[in-house]
C-alpha positions as MATLAB code, in Angstrom:
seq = 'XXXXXXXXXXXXXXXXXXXXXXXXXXXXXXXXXXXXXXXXXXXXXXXXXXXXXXXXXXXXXXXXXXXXXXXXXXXXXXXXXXXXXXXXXXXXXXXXXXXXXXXXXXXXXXXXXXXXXXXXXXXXXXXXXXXXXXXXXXXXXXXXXXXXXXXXXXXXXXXXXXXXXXXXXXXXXXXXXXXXXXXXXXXXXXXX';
ca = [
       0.000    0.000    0.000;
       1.109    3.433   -0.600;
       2.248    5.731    2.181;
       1.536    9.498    1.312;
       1.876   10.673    5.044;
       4.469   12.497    3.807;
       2.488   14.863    1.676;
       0.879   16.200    4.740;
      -1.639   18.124    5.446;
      -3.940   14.907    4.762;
      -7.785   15.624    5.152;
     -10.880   13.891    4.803;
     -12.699   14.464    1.266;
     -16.129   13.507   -0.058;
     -16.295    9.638   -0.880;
     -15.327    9.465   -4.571;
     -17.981    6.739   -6.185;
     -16.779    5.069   -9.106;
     -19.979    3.258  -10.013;
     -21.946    6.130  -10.283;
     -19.254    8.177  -11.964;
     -19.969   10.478  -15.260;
     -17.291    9.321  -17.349;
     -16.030   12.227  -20.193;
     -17.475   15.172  -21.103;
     -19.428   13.600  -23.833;
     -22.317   12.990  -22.022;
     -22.658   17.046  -21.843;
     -23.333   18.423  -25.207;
     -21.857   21.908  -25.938;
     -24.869   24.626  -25.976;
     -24.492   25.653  -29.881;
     -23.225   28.938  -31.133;
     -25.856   31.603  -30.329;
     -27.161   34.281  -27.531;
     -27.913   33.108  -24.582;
     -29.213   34.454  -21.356;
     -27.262   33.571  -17.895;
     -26.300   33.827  -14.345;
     -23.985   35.207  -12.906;
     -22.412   33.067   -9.727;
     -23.708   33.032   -6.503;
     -20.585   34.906   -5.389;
     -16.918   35.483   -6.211;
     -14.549   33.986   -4.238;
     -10.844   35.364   -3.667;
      -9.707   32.455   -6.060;
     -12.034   33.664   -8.361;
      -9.574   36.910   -8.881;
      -6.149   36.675  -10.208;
      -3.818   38.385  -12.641;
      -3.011   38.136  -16.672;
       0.430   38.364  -17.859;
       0.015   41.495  -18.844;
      -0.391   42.081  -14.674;
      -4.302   43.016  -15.548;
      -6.845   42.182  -13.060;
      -9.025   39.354  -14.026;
     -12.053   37.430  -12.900;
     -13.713   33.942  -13.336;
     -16.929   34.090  -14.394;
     -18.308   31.092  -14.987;
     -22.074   31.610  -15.503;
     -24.650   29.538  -16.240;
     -27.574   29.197  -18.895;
     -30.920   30.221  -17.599;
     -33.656   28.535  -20.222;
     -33.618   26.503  -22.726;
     -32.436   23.251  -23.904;
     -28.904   24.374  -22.099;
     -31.203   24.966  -18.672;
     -28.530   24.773  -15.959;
     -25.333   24.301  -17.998;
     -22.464   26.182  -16.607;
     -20.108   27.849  -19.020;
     -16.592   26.560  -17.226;
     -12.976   28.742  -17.470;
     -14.353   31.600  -18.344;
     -12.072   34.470  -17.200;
     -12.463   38.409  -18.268;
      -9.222   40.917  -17.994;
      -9.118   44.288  -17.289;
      -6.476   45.024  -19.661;
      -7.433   47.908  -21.812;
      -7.186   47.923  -25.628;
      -8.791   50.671  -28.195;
     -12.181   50.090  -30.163;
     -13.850   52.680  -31.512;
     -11.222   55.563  -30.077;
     -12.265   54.869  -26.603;
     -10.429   52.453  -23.935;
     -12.113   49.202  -23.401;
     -11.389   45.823  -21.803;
     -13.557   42.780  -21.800;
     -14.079   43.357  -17.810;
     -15.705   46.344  -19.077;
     -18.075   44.829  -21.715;
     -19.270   41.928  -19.138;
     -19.908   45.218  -16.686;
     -21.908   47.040  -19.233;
     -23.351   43.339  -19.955;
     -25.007   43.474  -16.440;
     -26.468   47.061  -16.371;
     -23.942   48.485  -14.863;
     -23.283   51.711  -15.327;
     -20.381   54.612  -14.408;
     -16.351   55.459  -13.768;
     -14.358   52.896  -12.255;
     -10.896   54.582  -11.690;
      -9.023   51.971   -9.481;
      -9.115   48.017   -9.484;
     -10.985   48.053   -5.911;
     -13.880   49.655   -8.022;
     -13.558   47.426  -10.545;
     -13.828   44.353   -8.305;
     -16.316   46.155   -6.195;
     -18.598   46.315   -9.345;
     -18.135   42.764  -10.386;
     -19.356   41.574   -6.719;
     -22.589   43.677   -7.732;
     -23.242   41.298  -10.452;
     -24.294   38.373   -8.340;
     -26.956   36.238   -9.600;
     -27.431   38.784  -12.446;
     -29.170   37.594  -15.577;
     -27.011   39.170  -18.623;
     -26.773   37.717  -22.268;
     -23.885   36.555  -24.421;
     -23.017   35.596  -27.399;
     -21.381   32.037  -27.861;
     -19.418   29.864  -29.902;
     -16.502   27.230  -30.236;
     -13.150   27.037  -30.528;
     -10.838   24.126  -30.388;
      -7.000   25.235  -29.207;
      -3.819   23.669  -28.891;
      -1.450   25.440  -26.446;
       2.178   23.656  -27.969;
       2.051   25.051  -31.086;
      -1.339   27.386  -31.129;
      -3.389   26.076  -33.608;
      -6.469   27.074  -33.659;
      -9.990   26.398  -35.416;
     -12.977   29.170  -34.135;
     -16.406   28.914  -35.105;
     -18.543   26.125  -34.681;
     -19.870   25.838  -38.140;
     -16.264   24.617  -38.883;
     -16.279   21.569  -37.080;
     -17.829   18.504  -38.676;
     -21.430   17.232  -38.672;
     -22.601   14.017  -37.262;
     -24.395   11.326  -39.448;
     -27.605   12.557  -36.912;
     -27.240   16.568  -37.553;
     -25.109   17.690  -34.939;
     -21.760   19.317  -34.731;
     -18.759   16.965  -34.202;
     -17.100   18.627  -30.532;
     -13.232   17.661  -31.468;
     -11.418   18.144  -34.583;
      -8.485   16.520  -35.988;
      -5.193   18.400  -35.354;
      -3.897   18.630  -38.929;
      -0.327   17.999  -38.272;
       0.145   16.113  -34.337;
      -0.528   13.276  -33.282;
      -1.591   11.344  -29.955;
       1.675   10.041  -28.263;
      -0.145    7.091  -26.946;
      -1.708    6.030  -29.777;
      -0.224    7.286  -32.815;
      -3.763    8.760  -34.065;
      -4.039   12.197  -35.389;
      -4.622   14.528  -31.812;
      -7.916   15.225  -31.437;
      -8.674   18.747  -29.736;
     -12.002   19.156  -27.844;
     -13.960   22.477  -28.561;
     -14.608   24.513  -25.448;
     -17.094   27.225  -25.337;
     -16.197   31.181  -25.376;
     -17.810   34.327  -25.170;
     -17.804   36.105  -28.600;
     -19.638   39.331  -27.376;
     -21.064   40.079  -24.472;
     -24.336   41.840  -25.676;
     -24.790   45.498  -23.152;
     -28.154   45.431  -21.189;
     -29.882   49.122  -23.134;
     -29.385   52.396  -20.390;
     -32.377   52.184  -17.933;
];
């Protein structure tokens, strides 16, 4: 038997059950490219907040789908910045657009404002765009749009797609990369 005493800190968890395990992600069909309405969490915990490279403030979001076939499907690793870039000749960052996403409205001149308006958003209905995009960090390939990956023989959308060039070191097989869902706008709730 295996000793891991030594990793310390050893603590009781929740009873893992194998038999009535959900095996893959498979069984969860990606919600298909389209606007959606969701929630925002129930709250945002401190290791909900980190940084980007650039040093930018950032958040996990991770709402979930309010109606609909995709009833109660949570949108996983979804992370805005507060990095600033241009559009339009005014400074915007995508912290900003999930903000205005949520109704809310005003200056935020520090981070502490920033964060302070995010914990407003609580449980906040706010719509999205969506679609999918497949990604491979070694050597950043990319395919975006879900209309690009193949169909099924029964109408839907293939979720993986053949990496043209790498393979799978285990078996030899062309590497397959699962999509993964991301925010392609976040639409602004109208000025009350």
């Amino acid at each position: 038997m295996i000793d891991i005493s030594a990793l310390g800190g050893l603590r009781p968890v929740e009873p893992l059950d194998l038999d009535e395990y959900v095996d893959s992600r498979e069984s969860f069909p990606l919600p298909p490219k389209g606007r959606y309405t969701v929630q925002a969490p129930p709250e945002f915990p401190a290791e909900a907040w980190g940084r980007s490279k650039a040093n930018a403030l950032t958040v996990l979001l991770n709402p979930t789908i309010v109606g609909g076939e995709f009833d109660g499907t949570r949108i996983p690793f979804m992370r805005v910045s507060a990095k600033q870039y241009e559009r339009g000749g005014v400074k915007v960052s995508q912290l900003g657009d999930y903000l205005r996403a949520c109704g809310i409205r005003g200056r935020l001149s520090d981070e502490q404002a920033q964060a302070d308006a995010v914990d407003q958003t609580v449980n906040l209905l706010y719509e999205m765009d969506i679609d999918w995009r497949a990604y491979n960090k070694g050597d950043k390939y990319q395919v975006e749009g879900m209309e690009r990956f193949p169909m099924n023989g029964d109408g839907t959308r293939q979720q993986w797609i053949e990496h043209p060039s790498e393979k799978d070191l285990d078996t030899g097989e062309p590497l397959r990369l699962r999509a993964n869902v991301f925010v392609r706008r976040f639409v602004p709730k109208p000025k009350e």
